[in-house]
N, C-alpha and C positions, 0 to 999 in steps of 0.2 A: 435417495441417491441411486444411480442406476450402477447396473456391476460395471468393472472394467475390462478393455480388452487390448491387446499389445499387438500395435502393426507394426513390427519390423523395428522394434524398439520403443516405439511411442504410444507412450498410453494413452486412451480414450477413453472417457468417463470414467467413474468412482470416483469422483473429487478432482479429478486430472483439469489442467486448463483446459479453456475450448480450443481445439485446433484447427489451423487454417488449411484450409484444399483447395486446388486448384486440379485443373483437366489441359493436358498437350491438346494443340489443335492441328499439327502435321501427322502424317501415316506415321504409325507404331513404326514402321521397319526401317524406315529412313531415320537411323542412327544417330548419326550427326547432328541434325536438326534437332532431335528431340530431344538429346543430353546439352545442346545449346539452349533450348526454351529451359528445360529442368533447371541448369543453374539459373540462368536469370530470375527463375521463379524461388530458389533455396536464396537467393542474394535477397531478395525482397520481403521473406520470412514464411514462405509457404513452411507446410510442416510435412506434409502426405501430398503425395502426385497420383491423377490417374490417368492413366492412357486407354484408347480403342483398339482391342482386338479383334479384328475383320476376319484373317486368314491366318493359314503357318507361318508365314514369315514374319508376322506382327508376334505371332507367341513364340518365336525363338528367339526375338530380337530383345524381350525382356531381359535374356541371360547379358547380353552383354553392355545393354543399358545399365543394367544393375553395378556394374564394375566402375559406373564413370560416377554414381548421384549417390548423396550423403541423406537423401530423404527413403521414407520406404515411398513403395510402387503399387499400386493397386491397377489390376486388370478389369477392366468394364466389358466385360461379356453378354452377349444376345444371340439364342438364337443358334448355338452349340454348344452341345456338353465336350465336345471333343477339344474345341478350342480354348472351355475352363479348362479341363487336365491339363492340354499342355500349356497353358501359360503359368498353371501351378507349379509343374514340372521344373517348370523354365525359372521360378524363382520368385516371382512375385509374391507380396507381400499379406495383399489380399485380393482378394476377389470381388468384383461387383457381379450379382447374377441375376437374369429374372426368373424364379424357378418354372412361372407360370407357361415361359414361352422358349425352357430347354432342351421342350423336347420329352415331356412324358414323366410319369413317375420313376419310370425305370432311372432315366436318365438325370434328374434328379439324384438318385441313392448312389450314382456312379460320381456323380461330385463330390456329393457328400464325402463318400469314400475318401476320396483324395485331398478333400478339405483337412479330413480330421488325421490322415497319413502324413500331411505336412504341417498340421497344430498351425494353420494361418485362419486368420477372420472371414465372415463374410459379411459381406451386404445384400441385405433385400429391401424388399419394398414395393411403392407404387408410386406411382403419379396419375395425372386427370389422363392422361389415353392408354395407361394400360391395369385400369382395374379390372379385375377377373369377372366374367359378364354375369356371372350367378350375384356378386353382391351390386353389380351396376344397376342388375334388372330389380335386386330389391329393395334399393335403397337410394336408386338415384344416384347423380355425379356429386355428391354430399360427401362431408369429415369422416363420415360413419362408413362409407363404404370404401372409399380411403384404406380408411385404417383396417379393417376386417377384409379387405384386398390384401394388406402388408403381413397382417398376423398369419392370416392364411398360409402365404409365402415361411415366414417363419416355421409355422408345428410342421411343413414339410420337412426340414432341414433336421428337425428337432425328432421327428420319426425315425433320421437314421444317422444321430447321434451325436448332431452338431449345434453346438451352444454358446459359440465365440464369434453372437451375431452382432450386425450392426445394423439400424433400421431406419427407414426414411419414407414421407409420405409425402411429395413436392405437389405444390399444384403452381399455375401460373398468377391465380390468384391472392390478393396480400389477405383478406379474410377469412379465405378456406385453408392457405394454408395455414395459420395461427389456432385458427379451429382443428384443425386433422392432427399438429404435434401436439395441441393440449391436451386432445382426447386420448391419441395416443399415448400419452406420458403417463397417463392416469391407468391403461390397462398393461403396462410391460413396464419392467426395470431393465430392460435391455439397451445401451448406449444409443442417444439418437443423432444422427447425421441430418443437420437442417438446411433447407435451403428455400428460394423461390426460385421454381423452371422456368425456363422461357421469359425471362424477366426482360428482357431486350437489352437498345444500348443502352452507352454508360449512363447518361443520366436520368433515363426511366429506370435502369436498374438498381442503380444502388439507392434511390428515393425506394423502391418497393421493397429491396434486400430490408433498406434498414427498417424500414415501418414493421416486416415480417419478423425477422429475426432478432429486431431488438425488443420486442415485446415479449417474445418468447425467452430471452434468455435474461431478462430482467426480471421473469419468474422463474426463474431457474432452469427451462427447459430448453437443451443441446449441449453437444459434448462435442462435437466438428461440426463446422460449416462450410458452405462454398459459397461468395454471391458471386452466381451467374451474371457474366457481361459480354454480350456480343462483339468478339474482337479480340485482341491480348490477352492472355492472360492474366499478365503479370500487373494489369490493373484490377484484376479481381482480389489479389494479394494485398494491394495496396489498400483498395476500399475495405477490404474485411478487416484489417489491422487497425485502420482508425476508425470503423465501428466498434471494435471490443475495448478500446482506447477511450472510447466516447462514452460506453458504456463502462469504465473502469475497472472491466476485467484485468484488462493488460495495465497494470503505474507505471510500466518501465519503458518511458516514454516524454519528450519535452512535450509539455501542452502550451501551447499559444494562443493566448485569451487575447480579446482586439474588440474594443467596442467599433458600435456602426457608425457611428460618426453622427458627429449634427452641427447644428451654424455654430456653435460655442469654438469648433475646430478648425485652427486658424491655420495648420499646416499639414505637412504631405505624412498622415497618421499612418493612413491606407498603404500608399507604396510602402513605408515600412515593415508594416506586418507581413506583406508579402515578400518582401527579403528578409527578413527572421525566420518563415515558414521555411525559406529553401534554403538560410543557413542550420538549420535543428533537421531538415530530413534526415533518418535513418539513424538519428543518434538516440540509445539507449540506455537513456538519465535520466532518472527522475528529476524533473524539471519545473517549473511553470515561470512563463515568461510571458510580461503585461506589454501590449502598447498599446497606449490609449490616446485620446485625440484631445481631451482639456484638464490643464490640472484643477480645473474646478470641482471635479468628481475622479477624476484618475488615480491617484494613489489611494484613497479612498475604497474606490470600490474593488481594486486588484490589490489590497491589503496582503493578500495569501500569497503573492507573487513572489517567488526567490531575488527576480528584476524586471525593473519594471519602465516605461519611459511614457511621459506625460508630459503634451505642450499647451505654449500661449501663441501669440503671434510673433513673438523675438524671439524665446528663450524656449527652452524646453527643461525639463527635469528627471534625472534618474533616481530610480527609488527600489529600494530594497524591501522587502515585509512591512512594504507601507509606509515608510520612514524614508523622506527625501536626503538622499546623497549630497548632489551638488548640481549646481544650476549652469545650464551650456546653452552656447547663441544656438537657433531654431540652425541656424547653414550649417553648425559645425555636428549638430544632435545626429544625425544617422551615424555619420561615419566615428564617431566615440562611442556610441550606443553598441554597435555593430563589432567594434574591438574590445569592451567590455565583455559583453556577451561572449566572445570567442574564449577569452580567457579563463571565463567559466566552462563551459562543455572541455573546453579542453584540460581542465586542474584531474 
């Protein structure tokens, strides 16, 4: 089990659920915008935010972001140690830093400092373009040098007496990075931040997120994730939620089972399931609701189902844990189906 560590209230790793991240994609300083992205992202179930600090005005604007978002804030920093301070300063929650490229050992122990004066987290790490060129040159753009890029980055921090890290090794690939957190996992107990970089849009990315991330955390390894999706955010929230869903980390959740259908299915199975999918969005019930396309195999194979609906070419049938209800004409089956079901979410 890895240790834990507390951003701004919420814990990460030591047995803690895994928690969902997402990244603002407006300028830090532009206020407005970016406490409007934040709640639509707290509405959708994000747990942790992180924003880009560029300049001053991005690390002062932290302070009064902080006032409007019920999530902690995390500063993603590059490339100034001045601008880690002050977004510390400024309140944020924790820190993203690359110690490699802040500017020196010195500047380094100057975060550090201020890391450990404000008792907040950090993050380090690597990804495939900025592993430190000592282990690039001896190991190749491999898991191995990855991850002895990140650790690196850590014993600096760990030099001047910071230990409330959080680590991460992204690559854009779905093999290397399963290889880079497994190796990883194996040489730190320090909380891991998983993700795939560069993953592209939505439907390359969350095909690669889930291949990556769900393998890894099906053996136990991550404690927060982000899957990267070019565009929205608040689609990243969504896909990451019903991969931990899918993966049964999260039960508190309606799950909508729905066979694929085949010639046996004599009516409109499919539009159903996609109106049940969008009347259960965002509801947090442990649930499971069947519709299936014959009751030839229907109640049968959704036995588990709290409810369930299975047709013929007239009739259709509602069924409970498997056990048939009562039998309604195939025209009248959605919309009874549909005011059943309400009844339940809403008890």
């Amino acid at each position: 089990m890895t240790k834990q560590v507390n951003i701004g209230g919420v814990a990460v790793g030591g047995g803690a659920d895994v928690k969902v991240q997402s990244m603002c994609t407006v300028k830090t300083s532009d206020v407005p915008a970016v406490v409007k992205q934040i709640k639509e992202l707290e509405a959708a179930g994000c747990d942790i935010i992180r924003v880009s600090v560029l300049d001053e005005a991005d690390a002062a604007a932290i302070k009064t972001i902080k006032q409007s978002i019920n999530i902690p804030l995390v500063a993603d920093i590059h490339f100034s140690a001045r601008l880690a301070v002050a977004a510390i300063e400024n309140g944020c929650d924790k820190v993203r830093i690359n110690p490699g490229n802040i500017g020196g050992e010195d500047k380094v122990k100057l975060v550090a400092g201020c890391i450990r004066s404000y008792n907040i987290p950090v993050r380090v790490g690597s990804n495939t373009g900025s592993i430190e060129r000592e282990y690039l040159e001896r190991y190749g753009r491999n898991e191995t040098s990855l991850v002895e890029s990140a650790l690196h980055s850590v014993s600096l921090l760990e030099k001047y007496g910071v230990n409330n890290i959080v680590i991460s090794v992204k690559a854009s690939s779905v093999p290397l990075t399963y290889k880079a957190y497994t190796l990883l996992s194996q040489k730190t107990d320090y909380p891991l931040h998983i993700g795939v970089t560069e993953a592209g849009t939505y439907d390359a990315a969350v095909v690669k997120s889930s291949a990556a991330l769900g393998a890894l955390l099906l053996n136990g390894i991550g404690d927060t994730l982000r899957v990267s999706i070019t565009g929205e955010p608040v689609r990243e929230v969504y896909a990451a939620k019903s991969l931990l869903q899918a993966l049964e980390l999260d039960k508190n959740y309606v799950n909508v089972i729905s066979c694929p259908t085949c010639g046996r299915c004599r009516w409109n199975s499919a539009g159903l399931a996609e109106k049940v999918n969008a009347a259960v969005k965002g509801c947090r019930k442990q649930l499971t609701v069947a519709v299936m396309g014959c009751v030839v195999n229907g109640p049968g194979e959704a036995a588990g189902a709290d409810i369930g609906i299975a047709g013929a070419e007239d009739y259709c049938v509602i069924f409970k844990k498997g056990k048939v209800e009562r039998r309604i004409p195939s025209a009248a089956a959605e919309q009874e189906f549909l005011k059943e079901l309400a009844l339940i979410l809403n008890d």
